[in-house]
C-alpha positions in Angstrom: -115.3 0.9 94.9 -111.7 0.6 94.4 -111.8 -3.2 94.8 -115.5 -3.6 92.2 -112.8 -1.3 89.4 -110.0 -3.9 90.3 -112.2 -7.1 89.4 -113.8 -5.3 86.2 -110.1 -4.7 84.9 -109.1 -8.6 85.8 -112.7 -9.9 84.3 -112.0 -7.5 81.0 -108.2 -8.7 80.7 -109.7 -12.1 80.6 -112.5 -11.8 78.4 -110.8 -10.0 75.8 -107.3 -12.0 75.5 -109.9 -14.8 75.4 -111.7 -13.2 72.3 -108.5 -12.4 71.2 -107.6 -16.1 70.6 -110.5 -16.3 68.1 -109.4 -13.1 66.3 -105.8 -14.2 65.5 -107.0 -17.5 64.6 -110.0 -16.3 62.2 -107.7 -13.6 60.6 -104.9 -16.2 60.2 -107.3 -18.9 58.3 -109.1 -16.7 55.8 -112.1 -15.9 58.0 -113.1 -12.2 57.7 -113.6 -10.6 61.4 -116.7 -7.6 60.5 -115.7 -6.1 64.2 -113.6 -6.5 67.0 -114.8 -5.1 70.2 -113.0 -3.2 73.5 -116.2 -3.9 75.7 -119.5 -4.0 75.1 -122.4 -2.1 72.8 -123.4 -0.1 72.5 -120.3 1.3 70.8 -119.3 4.8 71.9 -117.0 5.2 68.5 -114.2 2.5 66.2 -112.2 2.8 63.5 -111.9 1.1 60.1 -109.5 1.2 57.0 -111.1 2.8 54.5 -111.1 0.6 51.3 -109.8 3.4 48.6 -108.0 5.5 50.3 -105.9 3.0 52.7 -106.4 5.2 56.1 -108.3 4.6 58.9 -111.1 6.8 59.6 -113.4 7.2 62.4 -116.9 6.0 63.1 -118.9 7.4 65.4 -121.8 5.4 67.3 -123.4 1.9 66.5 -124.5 2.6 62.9 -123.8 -0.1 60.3 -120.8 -0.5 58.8 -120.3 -1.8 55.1 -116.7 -2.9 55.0 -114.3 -5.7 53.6 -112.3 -4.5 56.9 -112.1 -5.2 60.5 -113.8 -2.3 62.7 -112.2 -2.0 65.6 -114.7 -0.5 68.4 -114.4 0.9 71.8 -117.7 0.1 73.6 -119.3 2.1 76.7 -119.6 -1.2 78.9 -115.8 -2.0 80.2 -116.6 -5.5 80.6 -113.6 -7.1 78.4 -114.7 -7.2 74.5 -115.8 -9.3 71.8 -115.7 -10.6 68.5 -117.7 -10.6 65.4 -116.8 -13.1 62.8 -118.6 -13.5 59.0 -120.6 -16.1 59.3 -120.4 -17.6 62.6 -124.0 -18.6 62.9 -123.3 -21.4 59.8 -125.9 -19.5 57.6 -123.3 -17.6 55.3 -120.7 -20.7 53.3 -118.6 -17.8 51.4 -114.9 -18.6 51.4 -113.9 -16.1 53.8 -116.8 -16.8 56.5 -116.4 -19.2 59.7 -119.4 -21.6 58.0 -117.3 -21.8 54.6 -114.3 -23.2 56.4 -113.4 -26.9 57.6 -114.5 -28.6 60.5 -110.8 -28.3 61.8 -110.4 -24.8 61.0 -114.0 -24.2 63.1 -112.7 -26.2 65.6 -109.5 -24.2 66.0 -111.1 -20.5 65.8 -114.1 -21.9 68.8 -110.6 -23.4 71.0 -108.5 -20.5 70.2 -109.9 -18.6 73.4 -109.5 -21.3 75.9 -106.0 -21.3 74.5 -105.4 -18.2 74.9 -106.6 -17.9 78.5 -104.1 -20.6 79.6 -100.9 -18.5 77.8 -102.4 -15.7 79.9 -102.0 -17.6 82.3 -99.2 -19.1 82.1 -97.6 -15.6 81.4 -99.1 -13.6 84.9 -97.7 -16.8 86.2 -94.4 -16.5 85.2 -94.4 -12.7 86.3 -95.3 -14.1 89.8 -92.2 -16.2 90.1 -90.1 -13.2 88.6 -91.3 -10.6 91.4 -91.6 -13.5 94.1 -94.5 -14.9 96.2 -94.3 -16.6 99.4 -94.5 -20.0 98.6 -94.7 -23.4 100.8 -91.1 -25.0 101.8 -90.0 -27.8 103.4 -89.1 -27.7 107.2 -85.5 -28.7 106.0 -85.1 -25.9 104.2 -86.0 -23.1 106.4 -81.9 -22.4 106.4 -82.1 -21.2 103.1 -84.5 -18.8 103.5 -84.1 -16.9 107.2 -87.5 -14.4 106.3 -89.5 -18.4 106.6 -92.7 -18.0 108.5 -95.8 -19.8 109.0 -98.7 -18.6 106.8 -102.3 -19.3 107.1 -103.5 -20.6 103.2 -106.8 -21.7 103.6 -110.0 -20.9 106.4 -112.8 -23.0 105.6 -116.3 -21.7 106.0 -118.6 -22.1 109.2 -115.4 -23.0 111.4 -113.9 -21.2 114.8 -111.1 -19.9 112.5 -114.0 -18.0 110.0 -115.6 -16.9 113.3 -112.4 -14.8 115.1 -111.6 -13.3 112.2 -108.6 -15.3 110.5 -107.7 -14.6 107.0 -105.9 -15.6 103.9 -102.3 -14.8 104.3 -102.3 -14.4 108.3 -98.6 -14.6 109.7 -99.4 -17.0 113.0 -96.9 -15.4 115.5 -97.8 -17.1 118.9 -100.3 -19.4 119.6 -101.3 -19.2 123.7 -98.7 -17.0 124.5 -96.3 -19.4 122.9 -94.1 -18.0 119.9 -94.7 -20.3 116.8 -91.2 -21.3 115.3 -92.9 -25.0 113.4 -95.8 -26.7 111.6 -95.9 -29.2 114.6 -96.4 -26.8 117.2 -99.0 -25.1 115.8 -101.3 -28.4 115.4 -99.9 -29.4 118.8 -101.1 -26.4 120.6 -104.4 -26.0 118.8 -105.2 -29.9 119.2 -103.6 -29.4 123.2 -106.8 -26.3 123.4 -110.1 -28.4 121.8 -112.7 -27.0 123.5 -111.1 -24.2 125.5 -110.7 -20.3 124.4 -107.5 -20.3 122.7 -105.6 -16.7 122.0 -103.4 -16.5 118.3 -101.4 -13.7 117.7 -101.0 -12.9 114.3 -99.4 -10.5 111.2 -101.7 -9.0 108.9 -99.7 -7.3 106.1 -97.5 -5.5 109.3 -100.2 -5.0 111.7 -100.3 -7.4 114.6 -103.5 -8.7 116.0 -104.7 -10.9 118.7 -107.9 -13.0 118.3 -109.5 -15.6 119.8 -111.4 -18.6 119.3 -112.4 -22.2 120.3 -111.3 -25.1 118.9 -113.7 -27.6 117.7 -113.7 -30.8 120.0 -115.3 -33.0 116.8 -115.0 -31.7 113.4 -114.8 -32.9 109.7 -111.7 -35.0 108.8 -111.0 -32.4 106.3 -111.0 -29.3 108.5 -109.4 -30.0 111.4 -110.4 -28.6 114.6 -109.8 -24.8 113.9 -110.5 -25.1 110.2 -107.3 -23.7 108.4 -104.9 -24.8 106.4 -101.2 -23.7 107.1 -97.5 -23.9 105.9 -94.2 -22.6 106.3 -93.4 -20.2 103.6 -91.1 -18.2 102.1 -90.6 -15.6 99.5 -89.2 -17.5 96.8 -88.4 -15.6 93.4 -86.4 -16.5 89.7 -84.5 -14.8 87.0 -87.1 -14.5 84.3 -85.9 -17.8 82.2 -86.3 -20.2 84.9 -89.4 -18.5 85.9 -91.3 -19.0 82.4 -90.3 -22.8 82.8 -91.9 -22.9 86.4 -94.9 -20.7 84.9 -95.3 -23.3 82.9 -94.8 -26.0 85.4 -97.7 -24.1 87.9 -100.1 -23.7 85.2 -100.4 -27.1 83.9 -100.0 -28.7 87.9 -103.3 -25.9 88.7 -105.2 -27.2 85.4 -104.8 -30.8 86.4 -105.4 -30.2 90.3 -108.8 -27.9 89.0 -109.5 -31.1 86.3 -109.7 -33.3 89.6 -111.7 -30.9 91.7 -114.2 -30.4 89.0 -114.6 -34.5 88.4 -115.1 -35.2 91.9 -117.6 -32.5 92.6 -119.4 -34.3 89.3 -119.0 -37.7 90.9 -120.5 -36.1 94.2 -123.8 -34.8 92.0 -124.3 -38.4 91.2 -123.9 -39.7 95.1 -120.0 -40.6 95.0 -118.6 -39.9 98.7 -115.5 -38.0 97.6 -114.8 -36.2 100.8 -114.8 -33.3 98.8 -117.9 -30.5 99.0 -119.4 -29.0 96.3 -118.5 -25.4 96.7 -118.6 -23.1 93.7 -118.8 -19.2 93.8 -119.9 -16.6 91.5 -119.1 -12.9 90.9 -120.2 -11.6 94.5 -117.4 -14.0 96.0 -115.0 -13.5 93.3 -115.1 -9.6 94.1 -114.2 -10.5 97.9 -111.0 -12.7 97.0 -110.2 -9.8 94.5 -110.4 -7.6 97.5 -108.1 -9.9 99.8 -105.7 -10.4 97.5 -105.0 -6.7 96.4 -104.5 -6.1 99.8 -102.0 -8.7 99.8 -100.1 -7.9 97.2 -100.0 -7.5 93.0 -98.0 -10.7 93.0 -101.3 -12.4 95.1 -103.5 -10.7 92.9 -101.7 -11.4 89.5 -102.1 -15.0 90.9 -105.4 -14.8 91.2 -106.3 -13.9 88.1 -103.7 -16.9 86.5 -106.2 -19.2 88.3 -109.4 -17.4 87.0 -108.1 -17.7 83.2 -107.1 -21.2 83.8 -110.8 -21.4 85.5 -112.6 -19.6 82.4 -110.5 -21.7 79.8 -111.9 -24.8 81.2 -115.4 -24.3 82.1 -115.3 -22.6 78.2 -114.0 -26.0 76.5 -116.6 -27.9 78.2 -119.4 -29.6 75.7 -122.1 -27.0 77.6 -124.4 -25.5 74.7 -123.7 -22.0 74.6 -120.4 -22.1 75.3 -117.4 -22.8 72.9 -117.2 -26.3 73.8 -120.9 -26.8 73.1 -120.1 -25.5 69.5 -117.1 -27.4 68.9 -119.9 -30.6 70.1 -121.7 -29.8 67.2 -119.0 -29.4 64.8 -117.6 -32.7 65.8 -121.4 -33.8 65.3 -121.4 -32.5 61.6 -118.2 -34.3 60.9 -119.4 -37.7 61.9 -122.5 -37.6 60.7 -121.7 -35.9 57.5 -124.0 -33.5 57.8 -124.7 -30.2 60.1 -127.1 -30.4 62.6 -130.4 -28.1 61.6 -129.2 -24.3 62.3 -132.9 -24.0 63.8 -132.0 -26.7 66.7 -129.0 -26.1 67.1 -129.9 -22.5 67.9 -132.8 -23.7 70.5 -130.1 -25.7 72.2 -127.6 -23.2 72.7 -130.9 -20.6 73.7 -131.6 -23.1 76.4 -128.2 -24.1 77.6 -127.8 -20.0 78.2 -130.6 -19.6 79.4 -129.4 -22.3 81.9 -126.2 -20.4 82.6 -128.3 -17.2 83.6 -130.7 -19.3 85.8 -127.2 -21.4 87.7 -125.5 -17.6 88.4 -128.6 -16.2 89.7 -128.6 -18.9 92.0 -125.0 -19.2 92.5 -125.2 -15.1 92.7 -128.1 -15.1 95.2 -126.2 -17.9 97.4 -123.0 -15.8 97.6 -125.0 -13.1 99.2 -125.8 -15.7 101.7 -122.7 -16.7 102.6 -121.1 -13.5 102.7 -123.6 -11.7 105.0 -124.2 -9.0 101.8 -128.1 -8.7 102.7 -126.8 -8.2 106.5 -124.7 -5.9 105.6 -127.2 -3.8 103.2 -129.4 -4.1 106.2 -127.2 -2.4 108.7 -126.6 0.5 106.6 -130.8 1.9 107.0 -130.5 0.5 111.1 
């Protein structure tokens, strides 16, 4: 329960800096803003200036509100917030609505909320480098840092390491009885075991464990014959100035490495051998790596959600209908043509592409449960 509260405060701190962005942005270009939502409707009660007297009063419930202000709501679904701009839907062309203004000015309210989702980024990021996260580092300099150790980073699905039990974060301490003091020995001794029951002692957040496995004797390129990715690490952490220049640094390395992931799973859709699987998952999965990186830490988990901002900022400013770079698509549309598209097909298009969206994280949803045993699970709760 703890960890499903923990992912509804990350998905709401994303979802409403992002609608943030096209607050400030409408306010600051003329655009009047009829409401702007903490969660969802309905709304349990907001406040608005009144007109004459200059105060803000309260309103209670979702009735209708007449106002040349902002209302400012508190909704009873947690899930982030949103905003409510004049004339978003290009029907109303008054001065102060979002259909009255430029194409540029549209174009910077609809890109305002990826923006902001990579400054939220960049900021959780720069926290992380204040309070310190272990972080790769070169065998050479393992005399700088005498707390070095060698950290699992990845296990990929389906493989002997998934299988006994390896995590995220796992400190390898001895591999076959033999303590583990470098990278090499580690892929020595599990490439020296291919095929036989090998024993790896490791630290789990202070608790030692012993599991056991068996090496793949053939295996993907890309997995290698446990399946996990490793490094030696070390907490590495920087006064605050350097580390909003290294926040800086991560976020825009993490956008460009997500920018290549996402154009070689595209190239793989259309039969390109890119070595690199098409793996994408959806809330059910994003609620499990919430879970494993509380456990490890608010640095991990303020990490996390860095990478989930930068995530939603990009998928947002692609030209998808329904989402803000499918709008700014059609703005750009207008402008070259010199004339809007029909608000009545526009509107069916960005219908259909949501419509799509629902249908892709049903299935995405419905494949998570799959992967992470959840049916199983559910199952062995009435057996």
């Amino acid at each position: 329960m703890l960890t499903v509260l923990i992912f509804l405060i990350l998905l709401g701190l994303l979802v409403l800096v992002h609608e943030l962005g096209h607050f400030l942005v409408a306010r600051r270009n003329g655009i009047k803003v009829d409401e702007f939502g903490f969660g969802f409707p309905p709304r349990m009660f907001g406040v608005v200036k009144d007109d004459a007297t200059g105060r803000y009063k309260i309103i209670w419930g979702s009735k209708e509100v007449e106002s040349p202000e902002t209302v400012y709501s508190f909704n009873w679904l947690p899930l982030g917030g949103f905003v409510k701009i004049k004339g978003e839907d290009g029907q109303n062309h008054d001065s102060d609505s979002f259909g009255g203004k430029s194409a540029w000015i549209r174009v910077k309210v609809l890109g305002a909320g990826v923006f902001m989702n990579f400054v939220l980024a960049w900021v959780l990021i720069s926290i992380v480098f204040t309070l310190g996260l272990p972080q790769p580092i070169d065998p050479g300099q393992r005399a700088e840092y005498p707390n070095a150790k060698i950290q699992i980073l990845e296990v990929k699905k389906g493989t002997p390491a998934e299988k006994m039990g390896l995590q995220l974060g796992d400190e390898v301490v001895s591999i076959a009885g033999e303590k583990i003091t470098s990278l090499k020995q580690v892929t020595d001794t599990i490439l020296a075991n291919k095929g036989k029951i090998l024993e790896m002692k490791i630290d789990r957040l202070g608790k030692e464990m012993t599991l056991s496995g068996t090496p793949r004797t053939e295996y993907p390129p890309t997995e290698g014959s446990l399946g996990i990715s490793f490094s030696e690490t070390a907490i590495v952490s920087y006064p605050w100035y350097l580390a909003i220049y290294h926040g800086a640094e991560a976020t825009y390395n993490i956008t460009i490495a997500i920018l290549q992931a996402f154009g070689k799973m595209i190239a793989g859709l259309f039969g390109e051998k890119t070595g690199v699987p098409v793996d994408v998952t959806g809330p059910v999965g994003i609620v499990i790596l919430t879970k494993q990186m509380s456990d490890l830490g608010i640095a991990y988990l303020l990490q996390f959600a860095a990478l989930l901002s930068i995530n939603l900022g990009i998928i947002n400013i692609l030209p998808i209908p329904a989402l803000d770079g499918g709008r700014i698509l059609f703005v750009l549309i207008e402008k070259l043509k010199g004339s809007p598209v029909s608000r009545r097909t526009e509107g069916m298009i960005h219908q259909i592409g949501f419509i799509l969206l629902l249908l892709l994280m049903f299935f995405i949803t419905v494949r998570d449960f799959s992967n992470f045993h959840i049916f199983q699970k559910i199952g062995n709760l009435f057996s």
